[in-house]
N, C-alpha and C positions, 0 to 999 in steps of 0.2 A: 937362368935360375927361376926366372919367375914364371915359367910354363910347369917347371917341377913343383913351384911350392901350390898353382894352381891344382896340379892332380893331388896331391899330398891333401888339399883341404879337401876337394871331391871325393878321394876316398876316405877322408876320415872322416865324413858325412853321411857317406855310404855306409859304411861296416858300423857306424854309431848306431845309426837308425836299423840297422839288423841288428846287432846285438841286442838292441832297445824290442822291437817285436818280438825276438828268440825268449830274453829274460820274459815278458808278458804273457808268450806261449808256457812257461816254465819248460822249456828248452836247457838244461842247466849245462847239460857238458858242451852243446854246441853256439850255447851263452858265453860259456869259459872263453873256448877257442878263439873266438870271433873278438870279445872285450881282449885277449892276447895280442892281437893282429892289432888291436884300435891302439895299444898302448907304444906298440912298435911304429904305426903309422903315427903318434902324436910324436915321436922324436924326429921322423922326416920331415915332419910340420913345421915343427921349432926350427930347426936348425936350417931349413930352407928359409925362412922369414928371417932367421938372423941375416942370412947372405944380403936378403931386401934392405934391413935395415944399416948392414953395412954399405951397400951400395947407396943407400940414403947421406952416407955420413954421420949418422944419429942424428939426422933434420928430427925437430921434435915432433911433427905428425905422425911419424915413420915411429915413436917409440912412444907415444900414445896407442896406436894402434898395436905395439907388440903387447901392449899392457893387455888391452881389450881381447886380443886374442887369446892369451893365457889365462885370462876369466872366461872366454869361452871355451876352451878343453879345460879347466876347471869343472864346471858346469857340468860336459857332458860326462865327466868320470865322476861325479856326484853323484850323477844323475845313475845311473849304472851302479854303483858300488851302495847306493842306500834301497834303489829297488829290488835290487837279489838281497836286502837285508830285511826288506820290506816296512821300512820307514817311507815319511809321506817326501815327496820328490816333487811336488807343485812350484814350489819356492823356487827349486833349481829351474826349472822349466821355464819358469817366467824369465830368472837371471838369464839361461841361455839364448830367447828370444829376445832379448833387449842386447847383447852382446852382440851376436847375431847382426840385428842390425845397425851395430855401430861397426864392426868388423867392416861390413860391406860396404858402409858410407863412407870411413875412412879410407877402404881400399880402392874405390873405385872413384869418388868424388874430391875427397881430398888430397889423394895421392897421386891421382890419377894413374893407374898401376896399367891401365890400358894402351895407355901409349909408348911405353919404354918397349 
């Protein structure tokens, strides 16, 4: 499970940051499609990381980091849904790169996700 939820965060990082360029191009129908894709790649997301954190046992690192996680796809559908609306999205920015890297600090240092 944890090589799934790795491509699951790969590509919702991937199609984030296209949609994010698309919306900037004012690309709007192929913004839509893409922010579609991202919404359905954020429940692969979730639901892979529940598996981690059931395989954790709810260890409470394991469920700090789900938290952090879900403020970072907060963030990036913040970030998306107020720039096609054209509110300022700075704020989200900042949140997603501080989550960002706690996500990774958690995941990699704390958890050590590397070596299961």
């Amino acid at each position: 499970m944890l090589h799934a939820h790795y491509t699951a965060w790969g590509l919702t990082l991937i199609v984030f940051m296209t949609s994010y360029f698309l919306m900037r191009a004012g690309k709007g129908k192929a913004q839509n499609i893409t922010h579609t894709i991202l919404r359905i790649l954020y429940i692969l997301t979730v639901v892979s990381g529940m598996f981690l954190v059931f395989g954790y046992h709810f260890w409470g690192p394991s469920l700090v980091k789900m938290v952090v996680a879900l403020w970072l796809l907060f963030s990036m559908e913040m970030i998306l849904v107020r720039g096609v609306k054209g509110k300022t999205i700075w704020a989200f920015w900042l949140q997603f790169l501080f989550a960002f890297m706690l996500v990774f600090f958690y995941g990699y240092y704390v958890l050590h996700l590397y070596q299961l």
